[in-house]
C-alpha positions as CSV (number, residue, x, y, z in Angstrom):
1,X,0.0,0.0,0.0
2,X,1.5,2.9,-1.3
3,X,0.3,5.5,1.1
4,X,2.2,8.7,-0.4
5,X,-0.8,8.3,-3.6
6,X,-3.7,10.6,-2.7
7,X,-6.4,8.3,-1.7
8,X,-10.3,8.7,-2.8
9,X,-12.0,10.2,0.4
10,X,-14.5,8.2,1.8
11,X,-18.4,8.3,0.6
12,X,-20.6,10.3,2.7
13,X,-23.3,8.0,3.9
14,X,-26.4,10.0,2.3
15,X,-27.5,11.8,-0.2
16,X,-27.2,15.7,-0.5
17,X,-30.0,17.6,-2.4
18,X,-29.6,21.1,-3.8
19,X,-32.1,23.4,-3.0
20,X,-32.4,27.3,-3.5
21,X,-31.6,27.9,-0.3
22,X,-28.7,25.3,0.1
23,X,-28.2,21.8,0.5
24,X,-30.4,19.0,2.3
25,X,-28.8,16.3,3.3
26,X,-30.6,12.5,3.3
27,X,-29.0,9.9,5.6
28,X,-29.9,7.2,8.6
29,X,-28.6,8.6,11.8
30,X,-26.5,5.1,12.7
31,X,-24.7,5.2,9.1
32,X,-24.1,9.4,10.3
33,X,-22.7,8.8,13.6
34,X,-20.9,6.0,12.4
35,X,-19.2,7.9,9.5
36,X,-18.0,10.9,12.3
37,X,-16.4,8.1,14.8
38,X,-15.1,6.5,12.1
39,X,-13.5,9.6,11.2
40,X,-12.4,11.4,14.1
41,X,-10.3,8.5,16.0
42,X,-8.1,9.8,19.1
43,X,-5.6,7.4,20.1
44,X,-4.2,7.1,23.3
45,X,-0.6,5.6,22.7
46,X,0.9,2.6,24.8
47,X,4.2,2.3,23.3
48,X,6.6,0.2,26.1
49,X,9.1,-1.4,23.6
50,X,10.6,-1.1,19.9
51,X,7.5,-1.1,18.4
52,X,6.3,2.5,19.5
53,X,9.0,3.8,17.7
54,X,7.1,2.7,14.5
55,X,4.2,4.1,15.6
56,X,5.8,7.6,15.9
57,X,6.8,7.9,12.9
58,X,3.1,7.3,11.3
59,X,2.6,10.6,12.8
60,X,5.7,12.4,11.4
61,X,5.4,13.8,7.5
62,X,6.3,11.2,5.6
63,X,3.3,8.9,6.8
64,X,0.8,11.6,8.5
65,X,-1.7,10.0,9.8
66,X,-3.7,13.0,10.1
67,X,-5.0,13.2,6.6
68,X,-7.1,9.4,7.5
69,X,-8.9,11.2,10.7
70,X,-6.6,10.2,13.8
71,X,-4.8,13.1,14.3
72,X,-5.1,14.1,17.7
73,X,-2.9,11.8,19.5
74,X,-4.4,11.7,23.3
75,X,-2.5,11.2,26.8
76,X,-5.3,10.9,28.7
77,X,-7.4,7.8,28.3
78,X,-10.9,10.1,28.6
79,X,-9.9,11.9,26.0
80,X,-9.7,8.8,23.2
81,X,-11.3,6.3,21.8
82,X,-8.8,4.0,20.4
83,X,-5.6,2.7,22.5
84,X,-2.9,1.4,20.5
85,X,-0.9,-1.0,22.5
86,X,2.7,-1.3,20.6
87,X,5.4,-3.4,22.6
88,X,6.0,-6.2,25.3
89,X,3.4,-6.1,28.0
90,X,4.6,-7.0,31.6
91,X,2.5,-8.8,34.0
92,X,3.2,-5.6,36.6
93,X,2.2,-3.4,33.7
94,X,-1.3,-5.7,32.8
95,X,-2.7,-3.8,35.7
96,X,-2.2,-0.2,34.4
97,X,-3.3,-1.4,30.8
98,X,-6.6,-2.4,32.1
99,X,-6.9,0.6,34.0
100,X,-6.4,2.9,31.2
101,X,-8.9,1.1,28.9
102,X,-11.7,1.0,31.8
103,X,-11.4,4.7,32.0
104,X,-11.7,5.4,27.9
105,X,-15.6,6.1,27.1
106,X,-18.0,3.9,24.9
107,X,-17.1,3.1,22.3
108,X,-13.5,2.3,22.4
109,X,-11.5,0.3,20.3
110,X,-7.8,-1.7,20.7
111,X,-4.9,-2.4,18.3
112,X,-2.6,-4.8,19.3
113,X,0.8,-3.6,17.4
114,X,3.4,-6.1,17.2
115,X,4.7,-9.4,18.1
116,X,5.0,-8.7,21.6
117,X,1.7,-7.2,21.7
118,X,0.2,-9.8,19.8
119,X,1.3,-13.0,21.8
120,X,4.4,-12.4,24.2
121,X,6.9,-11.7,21.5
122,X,9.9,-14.4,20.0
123,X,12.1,-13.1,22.5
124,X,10.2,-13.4,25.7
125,X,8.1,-15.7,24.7
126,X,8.1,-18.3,28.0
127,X,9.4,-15.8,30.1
128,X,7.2,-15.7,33.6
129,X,7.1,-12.3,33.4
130,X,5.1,-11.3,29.9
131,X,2.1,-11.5,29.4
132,X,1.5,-14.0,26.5
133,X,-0.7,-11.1,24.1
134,X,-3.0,-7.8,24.6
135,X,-5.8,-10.4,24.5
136,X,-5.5,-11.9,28.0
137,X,-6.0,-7.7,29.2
138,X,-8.7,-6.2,27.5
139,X,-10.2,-7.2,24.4
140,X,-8.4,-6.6,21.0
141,X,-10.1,-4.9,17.4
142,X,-7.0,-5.0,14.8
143,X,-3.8,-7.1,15.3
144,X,-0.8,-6.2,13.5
145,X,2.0,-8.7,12.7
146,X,5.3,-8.0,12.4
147,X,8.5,-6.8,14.4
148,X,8.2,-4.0,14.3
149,X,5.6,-4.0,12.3
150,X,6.1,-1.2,9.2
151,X,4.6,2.1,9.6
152,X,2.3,1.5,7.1
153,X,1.2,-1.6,8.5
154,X,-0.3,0.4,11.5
155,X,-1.9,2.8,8.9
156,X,-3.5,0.1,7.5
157,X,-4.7,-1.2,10.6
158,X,-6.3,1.6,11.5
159,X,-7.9,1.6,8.1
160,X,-9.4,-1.5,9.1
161,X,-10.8,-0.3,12.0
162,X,-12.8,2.3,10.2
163,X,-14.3,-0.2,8.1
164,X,-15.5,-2.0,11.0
165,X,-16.8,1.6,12.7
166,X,-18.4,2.5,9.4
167,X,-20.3,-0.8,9.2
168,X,-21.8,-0.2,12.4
169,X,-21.5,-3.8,14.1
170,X,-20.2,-4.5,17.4
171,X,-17.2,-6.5,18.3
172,X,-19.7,-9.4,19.3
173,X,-21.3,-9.3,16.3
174,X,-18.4,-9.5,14.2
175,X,-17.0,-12.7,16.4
176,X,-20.3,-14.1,15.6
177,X,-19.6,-13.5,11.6
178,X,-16.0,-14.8,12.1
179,X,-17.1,-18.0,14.0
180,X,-20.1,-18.8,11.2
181,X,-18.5,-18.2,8.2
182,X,-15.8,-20.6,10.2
183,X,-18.2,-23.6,10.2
């Protein structure tokens, strides 16, 4: 994915009518208030190892993730709706993890960035001390392999996770897809 190509904006969900006067705009309210969420995402970063350095540079000019909607990068968990969790968790830090994501508002999403975010990490893999993924903590949206993972990578990741905003499910219902299409 080439992400220095300008990219087609997204479709507005509705219809706009010109009138004399201005413009009327046709929509459902869920596909509207989707559409905003999906575009004005606030992560809260949780960089502990290699991999955050990754994720800074999605927000430097080369990448610049604020042209795709997330540009205001929060440090306070009330303030944003999607954490992205990029490195090694440790089982003293699975506390604070938790406590941070309890304390974003509804609806709030995760990324799990990285190997070591994902499922321990090759390094530290049966090590008593990590915690063996972002999964056993609070409940992950997007997963992105690698390690580090690539800058784009994490843009398309949260790509992703617009697509599932937009479409209006919740994570249960998209576990439910996942586990019939499955069988």
């Amino acid at each position: 994915m080439d992400v220095n190509n300008h990219t087609k904006p997204a479709q507005f969900p509705g219809e706009i009518h010109d009138t004399p006067g201005g413009g009327i705009v046709l929509s459902k309210l869920d596909e509207l208030i989707n559409w905003a969420r999906a575009n004005s995402l606030w992560p809260l970063t949780f960089a502990t190892s290699c991999c955050g350095i990754e994720m800074m540079s999605v927000a430097a000019a080369k990448y610049d993730f604020s042209r795709f909607g997330f540009e205001v990068a929060r440090a306070s968990p009330r303030q944003a709706d999607v954490i992205i969790i990029a490195g090694t968790i440790v089982n003293k830090m699975a506390p604070v993890l938790k406590r941070l994501y309890d304390q974003m508002a509804d609806p709030k999403y995760v990324i799990a960035m990285g190997a070591c975010a994902i499922s321990g990490g090759p390094f530290f893999y049966n090590t008593y001390s990590v915690v063996k993924g972002a999964d056993h903590v609070v409940p992950v949206d997007v997963y992105i392999a690698g390690c580090p993972p690539r800058p784009e990578a994490l843009l398309h990741a949260l790509i992703t996770l617009q697509g599932k905003i937009k479409s209006g499910l919740t994570r249960e219902q998209i576990r439910e897809q996942y586990k019939s299409a499955e069988t």
